[in-house]
mmCIF file as Biopython writes it, N, C-alpha, C and O atoms, coordinates in Angstrom:
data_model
#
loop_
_atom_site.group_PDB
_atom_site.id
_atom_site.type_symbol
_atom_site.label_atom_id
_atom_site.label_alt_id
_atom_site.label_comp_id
_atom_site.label_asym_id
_atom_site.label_entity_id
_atom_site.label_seq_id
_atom_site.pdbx_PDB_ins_code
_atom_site.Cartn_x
_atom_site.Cartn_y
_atom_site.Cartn_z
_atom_site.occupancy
_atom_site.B_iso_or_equiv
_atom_site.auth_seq_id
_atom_site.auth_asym_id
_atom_site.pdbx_PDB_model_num
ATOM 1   N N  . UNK A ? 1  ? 25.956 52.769 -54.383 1.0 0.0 1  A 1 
ATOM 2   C CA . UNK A ? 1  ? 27.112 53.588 -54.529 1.0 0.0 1  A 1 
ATOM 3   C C  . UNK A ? 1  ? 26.652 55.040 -54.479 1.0 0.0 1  A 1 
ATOM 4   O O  . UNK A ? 1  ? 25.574 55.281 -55.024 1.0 0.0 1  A 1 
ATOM 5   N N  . UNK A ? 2  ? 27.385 56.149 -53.840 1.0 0.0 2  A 1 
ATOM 6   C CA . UNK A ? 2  ? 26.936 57.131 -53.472 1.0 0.0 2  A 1 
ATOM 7   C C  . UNK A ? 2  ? 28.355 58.169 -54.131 1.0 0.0 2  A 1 
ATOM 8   O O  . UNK A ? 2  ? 29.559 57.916 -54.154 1.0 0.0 2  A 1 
ATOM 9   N N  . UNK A ? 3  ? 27.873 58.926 -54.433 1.0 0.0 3  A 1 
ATOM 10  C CA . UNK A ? 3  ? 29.510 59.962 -54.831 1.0 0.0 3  A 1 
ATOM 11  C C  . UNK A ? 3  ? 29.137 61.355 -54.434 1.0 0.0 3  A 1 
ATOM 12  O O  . UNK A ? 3  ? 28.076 61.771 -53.968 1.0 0.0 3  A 1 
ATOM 13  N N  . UNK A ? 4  ? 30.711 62.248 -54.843 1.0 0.0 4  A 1 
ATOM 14  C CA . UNK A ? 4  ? 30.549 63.865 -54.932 1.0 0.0 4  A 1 
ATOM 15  C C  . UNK A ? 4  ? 31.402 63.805 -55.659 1.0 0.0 4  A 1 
ATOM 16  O O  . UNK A ? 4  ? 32.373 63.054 -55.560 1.0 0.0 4  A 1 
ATOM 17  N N  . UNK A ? 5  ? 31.138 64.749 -56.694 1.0 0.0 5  A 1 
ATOM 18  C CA . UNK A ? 5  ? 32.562 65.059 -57.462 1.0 0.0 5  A 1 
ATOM 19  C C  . UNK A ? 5  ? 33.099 66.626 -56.942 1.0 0.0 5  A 1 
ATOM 20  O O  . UNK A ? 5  ? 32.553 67.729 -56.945 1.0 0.0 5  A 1 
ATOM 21  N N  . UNK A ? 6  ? 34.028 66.290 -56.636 1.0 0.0 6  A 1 
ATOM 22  C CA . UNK A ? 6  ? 35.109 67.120 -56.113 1.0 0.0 6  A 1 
ATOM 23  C C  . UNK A ? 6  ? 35.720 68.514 -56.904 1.0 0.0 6  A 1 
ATOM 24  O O  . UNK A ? 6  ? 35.750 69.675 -56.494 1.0 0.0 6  A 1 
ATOM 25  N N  . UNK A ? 7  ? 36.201 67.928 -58.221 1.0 0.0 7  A 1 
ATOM 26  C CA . UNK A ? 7  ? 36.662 69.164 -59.008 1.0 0.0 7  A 1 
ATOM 27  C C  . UNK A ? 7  ? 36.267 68.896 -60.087 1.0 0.0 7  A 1 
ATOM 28  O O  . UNK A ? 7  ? 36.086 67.687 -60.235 1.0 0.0 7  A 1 
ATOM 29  N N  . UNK A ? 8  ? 35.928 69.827 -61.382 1.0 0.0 8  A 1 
ATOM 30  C CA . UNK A ? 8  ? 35.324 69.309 -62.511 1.0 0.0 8  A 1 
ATOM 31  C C  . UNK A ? 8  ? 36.213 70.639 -63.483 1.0 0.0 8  A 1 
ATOM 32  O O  . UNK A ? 8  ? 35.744 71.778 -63.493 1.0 0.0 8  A 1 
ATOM 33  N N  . UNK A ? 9  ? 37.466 70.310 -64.227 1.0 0.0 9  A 1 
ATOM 34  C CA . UNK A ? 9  ? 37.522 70.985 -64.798 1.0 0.0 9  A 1 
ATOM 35  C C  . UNK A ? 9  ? 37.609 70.663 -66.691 1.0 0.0 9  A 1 
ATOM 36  O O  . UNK A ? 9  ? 38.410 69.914 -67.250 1.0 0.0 9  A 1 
ATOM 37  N N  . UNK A ? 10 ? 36.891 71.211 -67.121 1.0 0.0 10 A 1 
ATOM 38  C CA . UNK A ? 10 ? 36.269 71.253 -68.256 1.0 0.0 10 A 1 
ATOM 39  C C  . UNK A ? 10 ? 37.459 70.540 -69.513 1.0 0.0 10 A 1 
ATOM 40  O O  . UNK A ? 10 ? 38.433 71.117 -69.997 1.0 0.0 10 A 1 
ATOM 41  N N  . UNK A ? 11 ? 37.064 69.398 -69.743 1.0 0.0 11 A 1 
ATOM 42  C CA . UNK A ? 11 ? 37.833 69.151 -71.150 1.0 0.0 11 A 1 
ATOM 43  C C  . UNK A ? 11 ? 39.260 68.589 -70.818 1.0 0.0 11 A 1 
ATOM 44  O O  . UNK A ? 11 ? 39.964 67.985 -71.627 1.0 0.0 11 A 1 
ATOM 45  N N  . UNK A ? 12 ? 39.653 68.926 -69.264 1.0 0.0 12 A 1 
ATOM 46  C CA . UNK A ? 12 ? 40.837 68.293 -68.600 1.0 0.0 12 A 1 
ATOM 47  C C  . UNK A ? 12 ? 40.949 67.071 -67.570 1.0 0.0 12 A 1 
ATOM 48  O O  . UNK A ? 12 ? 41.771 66.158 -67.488 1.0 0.0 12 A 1 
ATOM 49  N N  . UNK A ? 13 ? 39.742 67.416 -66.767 1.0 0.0 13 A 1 
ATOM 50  C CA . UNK A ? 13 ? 39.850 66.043 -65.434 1.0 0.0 13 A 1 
ATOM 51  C C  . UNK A ? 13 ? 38.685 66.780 -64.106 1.0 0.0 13 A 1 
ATOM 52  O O  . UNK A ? 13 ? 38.181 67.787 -63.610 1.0 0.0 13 A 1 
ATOM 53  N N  . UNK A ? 14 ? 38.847 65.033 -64.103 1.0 0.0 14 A 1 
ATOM 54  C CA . UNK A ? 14 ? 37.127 64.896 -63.054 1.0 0.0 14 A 1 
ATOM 55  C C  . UNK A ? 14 ? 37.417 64.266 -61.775 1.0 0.0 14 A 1 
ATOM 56  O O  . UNK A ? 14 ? 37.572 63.054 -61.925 1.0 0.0 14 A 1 
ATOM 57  N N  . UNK A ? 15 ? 37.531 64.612 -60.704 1.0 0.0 15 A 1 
ATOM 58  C CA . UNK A ? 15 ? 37.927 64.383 -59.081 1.0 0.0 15 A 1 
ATOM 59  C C  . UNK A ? 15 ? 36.496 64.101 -58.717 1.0 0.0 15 A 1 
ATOM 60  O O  . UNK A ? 15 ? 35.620 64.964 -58.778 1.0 0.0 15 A 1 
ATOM 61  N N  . UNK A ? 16 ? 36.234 62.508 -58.227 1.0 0.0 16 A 1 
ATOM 62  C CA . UNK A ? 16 ? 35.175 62.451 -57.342 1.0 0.0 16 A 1 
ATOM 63  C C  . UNK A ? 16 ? 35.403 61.380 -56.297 1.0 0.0 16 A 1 
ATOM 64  O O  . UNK A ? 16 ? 36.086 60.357 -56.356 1.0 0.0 16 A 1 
ATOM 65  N N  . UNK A ? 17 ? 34.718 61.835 -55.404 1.0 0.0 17 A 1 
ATOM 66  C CA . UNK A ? 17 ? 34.726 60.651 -54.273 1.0 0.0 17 A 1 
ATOM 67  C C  . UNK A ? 17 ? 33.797 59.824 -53.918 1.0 0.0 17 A 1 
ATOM 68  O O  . UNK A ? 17 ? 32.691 60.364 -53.932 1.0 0.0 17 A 1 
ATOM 69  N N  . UNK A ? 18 ? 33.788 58.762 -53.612 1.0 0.0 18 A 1 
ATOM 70  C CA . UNK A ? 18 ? 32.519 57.741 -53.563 1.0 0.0 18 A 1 
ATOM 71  C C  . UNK A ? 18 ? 32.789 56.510 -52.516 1.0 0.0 18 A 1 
ATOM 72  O O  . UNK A ? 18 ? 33.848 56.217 -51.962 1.0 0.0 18 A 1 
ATOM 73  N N  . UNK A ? 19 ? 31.719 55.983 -52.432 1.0 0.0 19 A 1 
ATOM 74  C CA . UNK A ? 19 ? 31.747 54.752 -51.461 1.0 0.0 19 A 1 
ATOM 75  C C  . UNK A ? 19 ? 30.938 53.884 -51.896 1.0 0.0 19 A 1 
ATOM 76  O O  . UNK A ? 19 ? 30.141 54.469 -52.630 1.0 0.0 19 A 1 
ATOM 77  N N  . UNK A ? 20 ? 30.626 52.395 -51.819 1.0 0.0 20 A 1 
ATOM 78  C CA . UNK A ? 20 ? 29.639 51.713 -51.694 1.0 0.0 20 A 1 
ATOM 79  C C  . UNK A ? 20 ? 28.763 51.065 -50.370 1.0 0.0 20 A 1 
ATOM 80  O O  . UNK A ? 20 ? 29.525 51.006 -49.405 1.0 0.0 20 A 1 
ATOM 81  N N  . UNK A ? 21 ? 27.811 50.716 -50.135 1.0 0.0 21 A 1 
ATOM 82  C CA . UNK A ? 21 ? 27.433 50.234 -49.485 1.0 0.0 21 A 1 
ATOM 83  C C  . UNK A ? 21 ? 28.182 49.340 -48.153 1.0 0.0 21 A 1 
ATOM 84  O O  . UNK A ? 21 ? 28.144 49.436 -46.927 1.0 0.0 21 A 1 
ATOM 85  N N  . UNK A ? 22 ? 28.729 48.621 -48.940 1.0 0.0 22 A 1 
ATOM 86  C CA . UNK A ? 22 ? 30.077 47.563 -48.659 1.0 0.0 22 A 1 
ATOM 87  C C  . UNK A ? 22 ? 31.272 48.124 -47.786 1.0 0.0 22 A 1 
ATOM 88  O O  . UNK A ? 22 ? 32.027 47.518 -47.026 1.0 0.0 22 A 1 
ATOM 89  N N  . UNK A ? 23 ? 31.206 49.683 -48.179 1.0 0.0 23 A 1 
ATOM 90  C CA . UNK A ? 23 ? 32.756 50.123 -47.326 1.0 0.0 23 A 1 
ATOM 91  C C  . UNK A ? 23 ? 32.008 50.071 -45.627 1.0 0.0 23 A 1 
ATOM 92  O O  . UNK A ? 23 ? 30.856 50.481 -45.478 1.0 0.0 23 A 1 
ATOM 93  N N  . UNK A ? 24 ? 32.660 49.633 -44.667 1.0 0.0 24 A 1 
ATOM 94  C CA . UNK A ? 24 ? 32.732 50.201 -43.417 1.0 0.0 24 A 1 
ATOM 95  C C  . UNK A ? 24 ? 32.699 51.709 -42.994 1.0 0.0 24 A 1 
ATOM 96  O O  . UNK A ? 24 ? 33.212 52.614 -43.652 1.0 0.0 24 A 1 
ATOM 97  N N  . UNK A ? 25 ? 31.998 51.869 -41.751 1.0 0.0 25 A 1 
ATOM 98  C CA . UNK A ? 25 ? 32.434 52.932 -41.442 1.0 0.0 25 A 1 
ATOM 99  C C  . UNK A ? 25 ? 33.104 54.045 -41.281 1.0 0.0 25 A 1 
ATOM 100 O O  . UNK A ? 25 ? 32.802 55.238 -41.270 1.0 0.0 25 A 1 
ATOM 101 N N  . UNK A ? 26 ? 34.825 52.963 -41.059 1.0 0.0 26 A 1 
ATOM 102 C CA . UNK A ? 26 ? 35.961 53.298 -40.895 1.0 0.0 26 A 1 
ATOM 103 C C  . UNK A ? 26 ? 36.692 53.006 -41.874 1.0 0.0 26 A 1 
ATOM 104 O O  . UNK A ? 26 ? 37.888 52.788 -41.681 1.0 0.0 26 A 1 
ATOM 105 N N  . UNK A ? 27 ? 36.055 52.924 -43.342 1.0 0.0 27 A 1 
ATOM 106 C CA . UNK A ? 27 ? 36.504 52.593 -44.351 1.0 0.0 27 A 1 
ATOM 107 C C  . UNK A ? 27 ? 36.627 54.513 -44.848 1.0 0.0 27 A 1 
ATOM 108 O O  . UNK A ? 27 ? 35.658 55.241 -44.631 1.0 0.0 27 A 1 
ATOM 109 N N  . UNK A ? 28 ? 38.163 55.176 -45.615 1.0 0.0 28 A 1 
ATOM 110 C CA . UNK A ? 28 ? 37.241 56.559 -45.947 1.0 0.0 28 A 1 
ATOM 111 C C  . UNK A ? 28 ? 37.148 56.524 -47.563 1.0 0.0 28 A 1 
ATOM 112 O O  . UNK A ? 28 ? 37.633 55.666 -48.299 1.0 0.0 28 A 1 
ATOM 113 N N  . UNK A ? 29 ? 36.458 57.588 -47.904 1.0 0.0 29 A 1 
ATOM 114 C CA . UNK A ? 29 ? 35.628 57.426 -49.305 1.0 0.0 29 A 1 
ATOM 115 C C  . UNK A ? 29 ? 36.742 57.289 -50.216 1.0 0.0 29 A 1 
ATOM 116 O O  . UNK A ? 29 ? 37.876 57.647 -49.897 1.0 0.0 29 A 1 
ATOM 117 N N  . UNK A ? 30 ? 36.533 56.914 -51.052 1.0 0.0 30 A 1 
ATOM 118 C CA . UNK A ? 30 ? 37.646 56.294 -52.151 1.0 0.0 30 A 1 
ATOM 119 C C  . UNK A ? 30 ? 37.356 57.058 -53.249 1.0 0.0 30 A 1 
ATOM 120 O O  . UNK A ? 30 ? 36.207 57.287 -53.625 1.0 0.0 30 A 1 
ATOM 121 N N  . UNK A ? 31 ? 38.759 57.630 -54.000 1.0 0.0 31 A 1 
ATOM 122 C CA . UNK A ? 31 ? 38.790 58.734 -54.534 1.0 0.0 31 A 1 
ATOM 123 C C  . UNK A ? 31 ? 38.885 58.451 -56.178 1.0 0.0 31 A 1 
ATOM 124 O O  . UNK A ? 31 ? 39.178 57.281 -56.423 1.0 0.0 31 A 1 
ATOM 125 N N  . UNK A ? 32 ? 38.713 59.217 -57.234 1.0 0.0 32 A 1 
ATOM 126 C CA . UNK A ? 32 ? 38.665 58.729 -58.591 1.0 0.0 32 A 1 
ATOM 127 C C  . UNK A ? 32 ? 39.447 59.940 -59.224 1.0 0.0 32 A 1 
ATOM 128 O O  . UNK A ? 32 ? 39.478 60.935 -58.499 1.0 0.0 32 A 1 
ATOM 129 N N  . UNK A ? 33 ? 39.905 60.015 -60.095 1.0 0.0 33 A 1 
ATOM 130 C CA . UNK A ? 33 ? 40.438 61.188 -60.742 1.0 0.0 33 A 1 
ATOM 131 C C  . UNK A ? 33 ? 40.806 60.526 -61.992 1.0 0.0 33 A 1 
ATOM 132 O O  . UNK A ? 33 ? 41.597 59.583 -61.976 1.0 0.0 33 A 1 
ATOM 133 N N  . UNK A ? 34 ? 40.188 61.037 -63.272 1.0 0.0 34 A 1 
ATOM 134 C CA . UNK A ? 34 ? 40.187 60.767 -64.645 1.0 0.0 34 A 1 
ATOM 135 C C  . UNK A ? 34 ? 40.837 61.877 -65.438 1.0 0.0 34 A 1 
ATOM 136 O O  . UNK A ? 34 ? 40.109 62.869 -65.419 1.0 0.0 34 A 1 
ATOM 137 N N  . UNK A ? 35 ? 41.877 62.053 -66.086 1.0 0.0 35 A 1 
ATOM 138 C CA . UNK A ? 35 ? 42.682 62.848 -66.441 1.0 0.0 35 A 1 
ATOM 139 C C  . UNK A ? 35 ? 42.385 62.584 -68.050 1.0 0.0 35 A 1 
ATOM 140 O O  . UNK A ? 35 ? 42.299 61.411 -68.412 1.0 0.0 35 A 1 
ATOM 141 N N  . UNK A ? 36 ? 42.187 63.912 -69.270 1.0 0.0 36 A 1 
ATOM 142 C CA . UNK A ? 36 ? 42.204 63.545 -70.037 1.0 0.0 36 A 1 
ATOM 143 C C  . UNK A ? 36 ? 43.780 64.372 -71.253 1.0 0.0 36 A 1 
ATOM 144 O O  . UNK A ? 36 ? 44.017 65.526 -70.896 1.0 0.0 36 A 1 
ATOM 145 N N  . UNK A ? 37 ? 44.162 64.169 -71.759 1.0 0.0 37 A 1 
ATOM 146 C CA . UNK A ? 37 ? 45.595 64.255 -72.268 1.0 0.0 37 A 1 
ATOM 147 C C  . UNK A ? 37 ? 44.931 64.496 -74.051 1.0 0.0 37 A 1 
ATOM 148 O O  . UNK A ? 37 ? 44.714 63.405 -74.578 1.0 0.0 37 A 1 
ATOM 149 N N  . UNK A ? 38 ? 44.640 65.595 -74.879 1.0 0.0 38 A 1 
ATOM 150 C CA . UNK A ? 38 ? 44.716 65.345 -76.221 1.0 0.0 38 A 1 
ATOM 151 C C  . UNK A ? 38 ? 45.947 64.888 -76.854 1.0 0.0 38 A 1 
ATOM 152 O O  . UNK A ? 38 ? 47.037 64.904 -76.283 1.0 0.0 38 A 1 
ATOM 153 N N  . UNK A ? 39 ? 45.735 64.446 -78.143 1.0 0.0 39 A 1 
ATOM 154 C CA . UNK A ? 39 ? 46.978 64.048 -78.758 1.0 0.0 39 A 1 
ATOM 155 C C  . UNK A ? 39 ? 46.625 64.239 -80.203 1.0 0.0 39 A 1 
ATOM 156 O O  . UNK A ? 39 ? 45.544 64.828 -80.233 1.0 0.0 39 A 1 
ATOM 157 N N  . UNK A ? 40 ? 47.051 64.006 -81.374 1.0 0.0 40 A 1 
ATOM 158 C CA . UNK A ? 40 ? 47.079 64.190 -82.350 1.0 0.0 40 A 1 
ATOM 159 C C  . UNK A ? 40 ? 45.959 62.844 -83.428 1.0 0.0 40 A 1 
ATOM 160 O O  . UNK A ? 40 ? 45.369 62.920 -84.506 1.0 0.0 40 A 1 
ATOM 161 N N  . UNK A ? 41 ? 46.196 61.440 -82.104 1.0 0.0 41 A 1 
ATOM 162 C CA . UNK A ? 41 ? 45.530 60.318 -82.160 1.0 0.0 41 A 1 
ATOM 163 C C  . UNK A ? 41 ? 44.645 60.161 -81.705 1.0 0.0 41 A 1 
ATOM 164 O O  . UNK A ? 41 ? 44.214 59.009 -81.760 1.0 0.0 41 A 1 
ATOM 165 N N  . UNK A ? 42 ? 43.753 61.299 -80.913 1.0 0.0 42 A 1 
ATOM 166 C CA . UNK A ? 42 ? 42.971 61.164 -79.833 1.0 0.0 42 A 1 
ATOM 167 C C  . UNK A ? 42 ? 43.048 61.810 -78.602 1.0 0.0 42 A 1 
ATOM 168 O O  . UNK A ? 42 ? 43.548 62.922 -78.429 1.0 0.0 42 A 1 
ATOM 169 N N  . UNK A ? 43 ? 42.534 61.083 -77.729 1.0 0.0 43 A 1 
ATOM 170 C CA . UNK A ? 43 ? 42.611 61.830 -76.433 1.0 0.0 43 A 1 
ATOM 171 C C  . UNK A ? 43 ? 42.873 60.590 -75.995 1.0 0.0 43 A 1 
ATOM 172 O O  . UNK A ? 43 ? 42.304 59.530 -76.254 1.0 0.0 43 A 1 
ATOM 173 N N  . UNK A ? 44 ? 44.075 60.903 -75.092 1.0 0.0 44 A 1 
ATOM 174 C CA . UNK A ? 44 ? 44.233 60.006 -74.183 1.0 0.0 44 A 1 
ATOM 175 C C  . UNK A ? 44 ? 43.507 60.050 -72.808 1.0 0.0 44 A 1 
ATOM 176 O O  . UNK A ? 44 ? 42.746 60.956 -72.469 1.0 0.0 44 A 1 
ATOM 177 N N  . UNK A ? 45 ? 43.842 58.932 -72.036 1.0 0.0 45 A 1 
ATOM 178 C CA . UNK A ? 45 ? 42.504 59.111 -70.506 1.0 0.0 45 A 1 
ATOM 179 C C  . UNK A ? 45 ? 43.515 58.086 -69.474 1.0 0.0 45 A 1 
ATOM 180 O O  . UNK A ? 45 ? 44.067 57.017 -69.734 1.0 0.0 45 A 1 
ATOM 181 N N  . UNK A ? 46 ? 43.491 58.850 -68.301 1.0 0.0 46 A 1 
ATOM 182 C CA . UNK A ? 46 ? 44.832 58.260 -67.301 1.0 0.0 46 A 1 
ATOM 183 C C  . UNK A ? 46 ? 43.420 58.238 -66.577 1.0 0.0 46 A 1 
ATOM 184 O O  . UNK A ? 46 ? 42.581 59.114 -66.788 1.0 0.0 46 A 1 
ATOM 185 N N  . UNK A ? 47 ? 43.214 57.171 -65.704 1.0 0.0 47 A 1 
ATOM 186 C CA . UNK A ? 47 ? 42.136 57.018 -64.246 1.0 0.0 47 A 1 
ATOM 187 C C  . UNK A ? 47 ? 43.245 56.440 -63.126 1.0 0.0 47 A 1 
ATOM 188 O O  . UNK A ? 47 ? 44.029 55.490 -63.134 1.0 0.0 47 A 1 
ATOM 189 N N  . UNK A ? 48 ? 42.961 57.349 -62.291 1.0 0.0 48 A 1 
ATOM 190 C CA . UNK A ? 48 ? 43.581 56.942 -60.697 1.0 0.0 48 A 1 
ATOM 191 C C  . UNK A ? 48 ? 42.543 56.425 -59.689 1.0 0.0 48 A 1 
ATOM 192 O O  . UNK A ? 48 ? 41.403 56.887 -59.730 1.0 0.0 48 A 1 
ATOM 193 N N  . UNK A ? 49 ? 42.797 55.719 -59.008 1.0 0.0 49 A 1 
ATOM 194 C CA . UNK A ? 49 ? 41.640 55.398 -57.830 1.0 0.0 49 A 1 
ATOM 195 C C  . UNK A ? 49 ? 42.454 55.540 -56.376 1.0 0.0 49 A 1 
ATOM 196 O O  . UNK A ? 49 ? 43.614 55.435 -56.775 1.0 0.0 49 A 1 
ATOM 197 N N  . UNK A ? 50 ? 42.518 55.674 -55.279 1.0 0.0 50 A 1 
ATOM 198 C CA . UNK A ? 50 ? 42.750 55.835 -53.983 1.0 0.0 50 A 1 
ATOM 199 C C  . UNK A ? 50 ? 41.966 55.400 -52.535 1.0 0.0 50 A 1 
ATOM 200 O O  . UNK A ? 50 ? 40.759 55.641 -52.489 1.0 0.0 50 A 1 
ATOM 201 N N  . UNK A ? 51 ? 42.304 55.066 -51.912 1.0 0.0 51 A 1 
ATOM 202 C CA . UNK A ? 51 ? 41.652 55.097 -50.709 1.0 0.0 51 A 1 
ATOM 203 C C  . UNK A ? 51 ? 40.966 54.038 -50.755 1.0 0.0 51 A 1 
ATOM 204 O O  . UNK A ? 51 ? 39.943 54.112 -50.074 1.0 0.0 51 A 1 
ATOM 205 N N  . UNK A ? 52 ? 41.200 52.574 -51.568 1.0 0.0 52 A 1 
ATOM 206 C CA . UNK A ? 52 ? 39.914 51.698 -52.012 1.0 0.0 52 A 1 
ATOM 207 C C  . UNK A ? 52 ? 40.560 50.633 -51.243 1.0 0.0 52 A 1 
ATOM 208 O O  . UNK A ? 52 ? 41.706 50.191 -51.312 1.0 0.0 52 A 1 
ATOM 209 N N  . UNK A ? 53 ? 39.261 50.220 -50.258 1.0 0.0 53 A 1 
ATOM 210 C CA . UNK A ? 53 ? 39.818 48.955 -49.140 1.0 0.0 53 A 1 
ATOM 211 C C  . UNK A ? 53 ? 40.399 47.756 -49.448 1.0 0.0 53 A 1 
ATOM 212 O O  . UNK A ? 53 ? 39.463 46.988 -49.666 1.0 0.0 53 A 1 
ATOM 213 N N  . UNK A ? 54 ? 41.212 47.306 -49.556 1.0 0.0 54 A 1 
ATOM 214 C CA . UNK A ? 54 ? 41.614 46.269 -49.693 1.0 0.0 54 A 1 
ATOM 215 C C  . UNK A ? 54 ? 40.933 44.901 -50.235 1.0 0.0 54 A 1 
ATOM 216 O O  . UNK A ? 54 ? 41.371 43.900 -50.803 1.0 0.0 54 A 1 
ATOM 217 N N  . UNK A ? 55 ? 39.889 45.252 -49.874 1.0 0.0 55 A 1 
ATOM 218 C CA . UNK A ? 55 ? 38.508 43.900 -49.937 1.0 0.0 55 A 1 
ATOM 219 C C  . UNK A ? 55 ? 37.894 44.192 -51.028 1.0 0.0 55 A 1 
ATOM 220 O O  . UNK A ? 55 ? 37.309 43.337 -51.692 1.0 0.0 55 A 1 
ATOM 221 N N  . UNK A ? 56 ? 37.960 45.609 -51.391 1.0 0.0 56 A 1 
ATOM 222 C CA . UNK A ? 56 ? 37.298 46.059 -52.492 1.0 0.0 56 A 1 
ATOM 223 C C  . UNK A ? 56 ? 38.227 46.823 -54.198 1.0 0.0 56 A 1 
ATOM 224 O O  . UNK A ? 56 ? 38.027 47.863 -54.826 1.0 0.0 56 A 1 
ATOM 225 N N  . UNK A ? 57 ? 39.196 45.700 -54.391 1.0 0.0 57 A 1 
ATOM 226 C CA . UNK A ? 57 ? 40.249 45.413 -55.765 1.0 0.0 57 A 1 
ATOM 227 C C  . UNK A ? 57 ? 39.579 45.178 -56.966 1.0 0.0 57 A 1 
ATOM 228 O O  . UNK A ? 57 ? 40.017 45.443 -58.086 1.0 0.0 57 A 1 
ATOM 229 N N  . UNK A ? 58 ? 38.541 44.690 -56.707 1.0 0.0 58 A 1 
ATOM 230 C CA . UNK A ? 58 ? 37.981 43.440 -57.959 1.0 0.0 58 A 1 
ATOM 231 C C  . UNK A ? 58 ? 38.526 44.547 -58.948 1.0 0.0 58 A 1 
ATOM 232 O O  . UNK A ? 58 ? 39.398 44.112 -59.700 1.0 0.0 58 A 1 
ATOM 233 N N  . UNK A ? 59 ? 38.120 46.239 -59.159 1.0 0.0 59 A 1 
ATOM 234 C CA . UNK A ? 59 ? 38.114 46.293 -60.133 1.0 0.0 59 A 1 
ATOM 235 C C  . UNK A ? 59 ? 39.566 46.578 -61.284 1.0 0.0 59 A 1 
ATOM 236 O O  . UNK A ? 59 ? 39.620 46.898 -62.472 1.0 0.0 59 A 1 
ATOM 237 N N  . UNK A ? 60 ? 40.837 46.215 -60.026 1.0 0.0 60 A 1 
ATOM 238 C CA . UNK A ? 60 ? 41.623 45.887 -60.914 1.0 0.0 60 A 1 
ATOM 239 C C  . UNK A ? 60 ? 41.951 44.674 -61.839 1.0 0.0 60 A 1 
ATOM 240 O O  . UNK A ? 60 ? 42.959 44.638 -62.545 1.0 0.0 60 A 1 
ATOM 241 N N  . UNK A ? 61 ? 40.935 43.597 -61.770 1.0 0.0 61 A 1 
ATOM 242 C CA . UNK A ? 61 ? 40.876 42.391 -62.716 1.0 0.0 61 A 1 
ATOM 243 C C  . UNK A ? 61 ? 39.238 42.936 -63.703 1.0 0.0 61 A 1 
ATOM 244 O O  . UNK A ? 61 ? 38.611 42.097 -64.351 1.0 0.0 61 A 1 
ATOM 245 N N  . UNK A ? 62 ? 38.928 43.961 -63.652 1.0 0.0 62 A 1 
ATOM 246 C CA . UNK A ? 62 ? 37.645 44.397 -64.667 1.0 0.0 62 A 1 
ATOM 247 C C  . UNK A ? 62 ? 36.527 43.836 -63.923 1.0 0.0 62 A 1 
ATOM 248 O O  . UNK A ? 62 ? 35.532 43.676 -64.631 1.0 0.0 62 A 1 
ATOM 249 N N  . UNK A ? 63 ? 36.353 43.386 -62.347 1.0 0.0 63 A 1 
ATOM 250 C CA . UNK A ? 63 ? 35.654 42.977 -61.660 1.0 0.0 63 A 1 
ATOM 251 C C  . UNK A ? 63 ? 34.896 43.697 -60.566 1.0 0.0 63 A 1 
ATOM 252 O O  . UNK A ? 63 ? 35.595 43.723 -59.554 1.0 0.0 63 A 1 
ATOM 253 N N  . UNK A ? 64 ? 34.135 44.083 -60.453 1.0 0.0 64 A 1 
ATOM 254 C CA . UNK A ? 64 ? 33.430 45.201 -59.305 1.0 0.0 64 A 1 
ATOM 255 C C  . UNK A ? 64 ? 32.632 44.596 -58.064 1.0 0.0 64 A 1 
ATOM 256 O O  . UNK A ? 64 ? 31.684 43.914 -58.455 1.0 0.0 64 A 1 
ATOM 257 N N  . UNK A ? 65 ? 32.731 44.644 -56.914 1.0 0.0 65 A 1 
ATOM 258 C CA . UNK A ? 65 ? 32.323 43.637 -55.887 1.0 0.0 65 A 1 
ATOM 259 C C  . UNK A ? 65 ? 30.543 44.415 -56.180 1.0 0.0 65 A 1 
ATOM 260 O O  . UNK A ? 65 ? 29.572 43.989 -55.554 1.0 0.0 65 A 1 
#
């Protein structure tokens, strides 16, 4: 797995892009963005993912190919 992180802003949220081995060529890099939200209970944490091939889901069952 190879990345760049994209935007890094401090104490708020982290933009990076990455691929594995596994993506195709014509696969394009699949994107991450971790958002963090304080609260009174904590900090909350929103993660987005994008651009992730079809073949490569697992990790919406907590599974990573």
């Amino acid at each position: 797995m190879t990345g760049t992180a994209i935007e890094l802003e401090s104490f708020h949220r982290i933009v990076q892009s990455w691929r594995t081995s596994q993506f195709t060529e014509d696969d394009p890099d699949s994107q991450i963005e971790v958002t963090f939200d304080p609260s009174v209970f904590g900090t909350g944490v929103k993660i987005r993912r994008t651009n992730a091939p079809d073949d490569h889901l697992g990790y919406e069952s907590g599974r990573w190919q």
